[in-house]
Rosetta silent file (secondary structure, phi, psi, omega in degrees, C-alpha in Angstrom):
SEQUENCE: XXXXXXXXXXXXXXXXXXXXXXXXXXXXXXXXXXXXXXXXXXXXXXXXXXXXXXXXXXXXXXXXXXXXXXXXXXXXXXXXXXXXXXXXXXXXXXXXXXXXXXXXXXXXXX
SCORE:     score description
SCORE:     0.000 S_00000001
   1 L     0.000  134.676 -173.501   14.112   21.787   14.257 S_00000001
   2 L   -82.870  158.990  176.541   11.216   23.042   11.832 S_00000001
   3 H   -63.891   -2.059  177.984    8.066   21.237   11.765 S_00000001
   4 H   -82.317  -53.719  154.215    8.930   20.059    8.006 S_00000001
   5 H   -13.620  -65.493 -162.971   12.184   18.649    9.254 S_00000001
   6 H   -72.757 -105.935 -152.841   10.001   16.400   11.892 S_00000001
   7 H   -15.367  -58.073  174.396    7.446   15.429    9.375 S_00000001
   8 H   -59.158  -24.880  154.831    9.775   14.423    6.918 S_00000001
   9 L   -63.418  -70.754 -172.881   11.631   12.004    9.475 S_00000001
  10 H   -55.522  -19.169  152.434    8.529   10.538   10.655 S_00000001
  11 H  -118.080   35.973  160.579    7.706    9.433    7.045 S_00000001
  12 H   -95.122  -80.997  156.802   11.253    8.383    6.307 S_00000001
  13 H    33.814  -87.895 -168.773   10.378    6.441    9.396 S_00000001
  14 H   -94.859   -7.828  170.706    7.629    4.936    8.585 S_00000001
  15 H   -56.457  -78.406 -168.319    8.812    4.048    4.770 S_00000001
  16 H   -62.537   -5.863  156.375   11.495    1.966    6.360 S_00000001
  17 H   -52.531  -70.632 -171.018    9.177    0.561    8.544 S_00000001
  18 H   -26.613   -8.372 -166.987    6.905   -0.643    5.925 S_00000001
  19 H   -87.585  -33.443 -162.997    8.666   -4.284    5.419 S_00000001
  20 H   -50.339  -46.690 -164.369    6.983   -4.922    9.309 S_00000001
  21 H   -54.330  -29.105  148.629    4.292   -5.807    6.888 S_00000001
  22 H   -82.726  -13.582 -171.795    5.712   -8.662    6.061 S_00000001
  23 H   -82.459  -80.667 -172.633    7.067   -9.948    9.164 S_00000001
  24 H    -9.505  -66.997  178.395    4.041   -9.115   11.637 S_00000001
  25 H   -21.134  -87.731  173.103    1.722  -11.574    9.487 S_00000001
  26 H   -34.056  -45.824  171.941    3.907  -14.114    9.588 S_00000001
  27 H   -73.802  -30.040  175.266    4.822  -13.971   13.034 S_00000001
  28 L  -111.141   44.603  170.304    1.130  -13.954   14.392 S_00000001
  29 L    43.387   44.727  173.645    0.421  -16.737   12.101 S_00000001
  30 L   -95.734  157.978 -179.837   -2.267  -14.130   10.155 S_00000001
  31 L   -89.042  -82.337 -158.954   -3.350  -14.578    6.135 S_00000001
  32 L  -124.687 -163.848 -157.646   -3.495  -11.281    5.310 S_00000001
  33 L   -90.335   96.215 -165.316   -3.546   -7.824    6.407 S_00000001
  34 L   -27.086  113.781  153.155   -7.516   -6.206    7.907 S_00000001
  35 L    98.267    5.198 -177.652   -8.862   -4.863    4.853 S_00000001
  36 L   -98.719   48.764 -167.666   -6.332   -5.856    2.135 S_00000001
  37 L   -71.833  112.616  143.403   -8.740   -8.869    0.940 S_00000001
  38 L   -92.557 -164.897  168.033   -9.249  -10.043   -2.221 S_00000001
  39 H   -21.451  -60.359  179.314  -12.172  -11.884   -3.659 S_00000001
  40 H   -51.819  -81.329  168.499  -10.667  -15.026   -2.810 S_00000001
  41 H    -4.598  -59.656  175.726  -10.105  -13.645    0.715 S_00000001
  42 H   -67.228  -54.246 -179.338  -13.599  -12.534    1.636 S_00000001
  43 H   -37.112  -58.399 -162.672  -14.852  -15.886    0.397 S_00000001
  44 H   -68.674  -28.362 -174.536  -12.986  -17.599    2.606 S_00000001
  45 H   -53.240  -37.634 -154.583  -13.255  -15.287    5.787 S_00000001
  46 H  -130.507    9.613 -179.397  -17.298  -14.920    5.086 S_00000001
  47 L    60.021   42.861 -161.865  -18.475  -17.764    2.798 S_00000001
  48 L   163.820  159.806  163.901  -19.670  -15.917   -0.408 S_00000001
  49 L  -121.678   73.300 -172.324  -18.700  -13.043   -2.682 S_00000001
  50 L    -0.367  152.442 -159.314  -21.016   -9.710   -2.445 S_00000001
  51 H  -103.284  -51.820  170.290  -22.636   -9.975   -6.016 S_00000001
  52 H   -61.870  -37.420 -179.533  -21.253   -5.876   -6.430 S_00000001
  53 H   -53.151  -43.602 -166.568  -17.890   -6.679   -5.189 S_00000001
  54 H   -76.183  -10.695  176.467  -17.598   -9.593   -7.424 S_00000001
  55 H   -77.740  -59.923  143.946  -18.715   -7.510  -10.426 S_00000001
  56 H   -25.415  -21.553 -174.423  -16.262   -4.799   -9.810 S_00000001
  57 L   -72.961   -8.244 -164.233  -13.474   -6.713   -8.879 S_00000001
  58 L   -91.899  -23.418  161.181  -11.993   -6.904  -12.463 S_00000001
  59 L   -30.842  -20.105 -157.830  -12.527   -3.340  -12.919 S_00000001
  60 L  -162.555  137.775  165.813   -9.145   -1.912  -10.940 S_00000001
  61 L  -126.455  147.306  177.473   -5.520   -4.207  -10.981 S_00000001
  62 L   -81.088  155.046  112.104   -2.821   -2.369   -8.403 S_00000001
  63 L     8.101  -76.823 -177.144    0.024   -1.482  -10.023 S_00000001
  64 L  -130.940   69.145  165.656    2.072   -3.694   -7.713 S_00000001
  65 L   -53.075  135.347 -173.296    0.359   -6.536   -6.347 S_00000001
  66 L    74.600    1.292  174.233    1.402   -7.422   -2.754 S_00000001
  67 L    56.034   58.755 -145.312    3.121   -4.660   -3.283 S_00000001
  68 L  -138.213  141.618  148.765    5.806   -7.274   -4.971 S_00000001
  69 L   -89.655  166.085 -163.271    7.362   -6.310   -8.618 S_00000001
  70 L   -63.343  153.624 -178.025    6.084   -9.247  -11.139 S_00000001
  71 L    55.714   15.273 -173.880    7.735  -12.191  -10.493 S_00000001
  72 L   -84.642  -23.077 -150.070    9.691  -11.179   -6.825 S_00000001
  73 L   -55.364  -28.809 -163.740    6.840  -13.012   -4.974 S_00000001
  74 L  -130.890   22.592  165.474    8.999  -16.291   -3.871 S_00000001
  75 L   -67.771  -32.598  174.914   12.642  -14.257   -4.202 S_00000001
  76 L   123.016  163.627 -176.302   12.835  -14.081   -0.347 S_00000001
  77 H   -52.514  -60.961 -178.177   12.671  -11.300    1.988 S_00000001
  78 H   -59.217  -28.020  173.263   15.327   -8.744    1.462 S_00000001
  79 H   -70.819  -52.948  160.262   13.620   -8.386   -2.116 S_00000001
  80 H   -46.452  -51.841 -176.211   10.298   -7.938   -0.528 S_00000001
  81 H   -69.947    3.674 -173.354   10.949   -5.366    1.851 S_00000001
  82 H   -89.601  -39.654 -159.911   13.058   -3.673   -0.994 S_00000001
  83 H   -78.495  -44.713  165.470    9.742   -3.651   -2.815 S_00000001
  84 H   -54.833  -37.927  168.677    7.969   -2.659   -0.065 S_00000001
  85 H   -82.373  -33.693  163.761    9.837   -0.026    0.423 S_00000001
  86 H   -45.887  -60.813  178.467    9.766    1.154   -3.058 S_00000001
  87 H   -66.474  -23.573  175.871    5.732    0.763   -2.922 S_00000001
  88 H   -73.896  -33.521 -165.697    5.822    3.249    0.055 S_00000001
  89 H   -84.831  -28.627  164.627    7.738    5.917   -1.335 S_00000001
  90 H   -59.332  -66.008 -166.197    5.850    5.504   -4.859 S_00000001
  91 H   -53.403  -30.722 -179.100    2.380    5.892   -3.005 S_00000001
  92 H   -92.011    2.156  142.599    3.568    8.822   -1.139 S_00000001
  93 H   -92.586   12.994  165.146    4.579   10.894   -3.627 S_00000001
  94 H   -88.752  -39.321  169.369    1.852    9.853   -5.941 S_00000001
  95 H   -59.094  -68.980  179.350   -0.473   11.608   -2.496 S_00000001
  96 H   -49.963  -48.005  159.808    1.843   14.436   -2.759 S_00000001
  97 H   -36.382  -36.648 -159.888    1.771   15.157   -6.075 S_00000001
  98 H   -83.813  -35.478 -167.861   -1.908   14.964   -5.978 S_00000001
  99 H   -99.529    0.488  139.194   -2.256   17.099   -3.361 S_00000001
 100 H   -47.272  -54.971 -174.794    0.365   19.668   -4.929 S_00000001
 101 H   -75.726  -47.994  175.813   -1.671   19.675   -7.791 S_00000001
 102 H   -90.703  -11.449  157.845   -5.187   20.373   -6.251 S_00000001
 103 H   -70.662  -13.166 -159.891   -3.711   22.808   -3.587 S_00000001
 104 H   -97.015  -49.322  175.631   -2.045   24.759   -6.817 S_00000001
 105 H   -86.039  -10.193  161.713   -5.717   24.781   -8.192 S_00000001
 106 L   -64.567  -36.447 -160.219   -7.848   25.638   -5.349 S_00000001
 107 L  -104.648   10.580  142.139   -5.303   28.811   -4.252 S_00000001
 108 L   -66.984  153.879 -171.748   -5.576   30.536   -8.015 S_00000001
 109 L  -100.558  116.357 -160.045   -6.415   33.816   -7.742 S_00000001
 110 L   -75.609    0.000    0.000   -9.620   34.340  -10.423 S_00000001
């Protein structure tokens, strides 16, 4: 089996994997996930909101909060992990692409 072959299982893999993201939480009674905080978050974890963070936060919205499409948030599980799954395979071909695209422009020949 070529080494493309493997790679490409292991992040078929971990794309269906991604839904764990919702269960894991839940099951070890956790809020959210180490390092996906928002404002609100941080407050509560650390009692304040960095005076750059809070200026900046309005600056950038994801795409897909929670990695949810609008209004899926309280549909129930199999729609989240559908969603989830969705948001993995969009971010990793938004990485590939990128890095298609800057490997295409690094390796012209001047």
């Amino acid at each position: 089996m070529k080494i493309t072959t493997k790679l490409w299982i292991g992040i078929a893999v971990l794309i269906v994997l991604s839904p764990l993201g919702l269960l894991l939480p839940e099951y070890f009674n956790a809020n959210d996930a180490w390092g996906e905080w928002g404002t609100d978050g941080i407050k509560e974890l650390t009692g304040y909101i960095p005076r750059g963070l809070e200026k900046l936060s309005s600056l950038w919205n994801a795409p897909m909060p929670d990695y949810a499409f609008k209004g899926w948030e309280e549909k129930g599980l199999p729609h989240l992990s559908f969603a989830y799954i969705i948001s993995a395979v969009a971010g990793i071909a938004i990485v590939m692409l990128a890095a298609f695209i800057i490997g295409k422009i690094l390796s012209k020949k001047r």
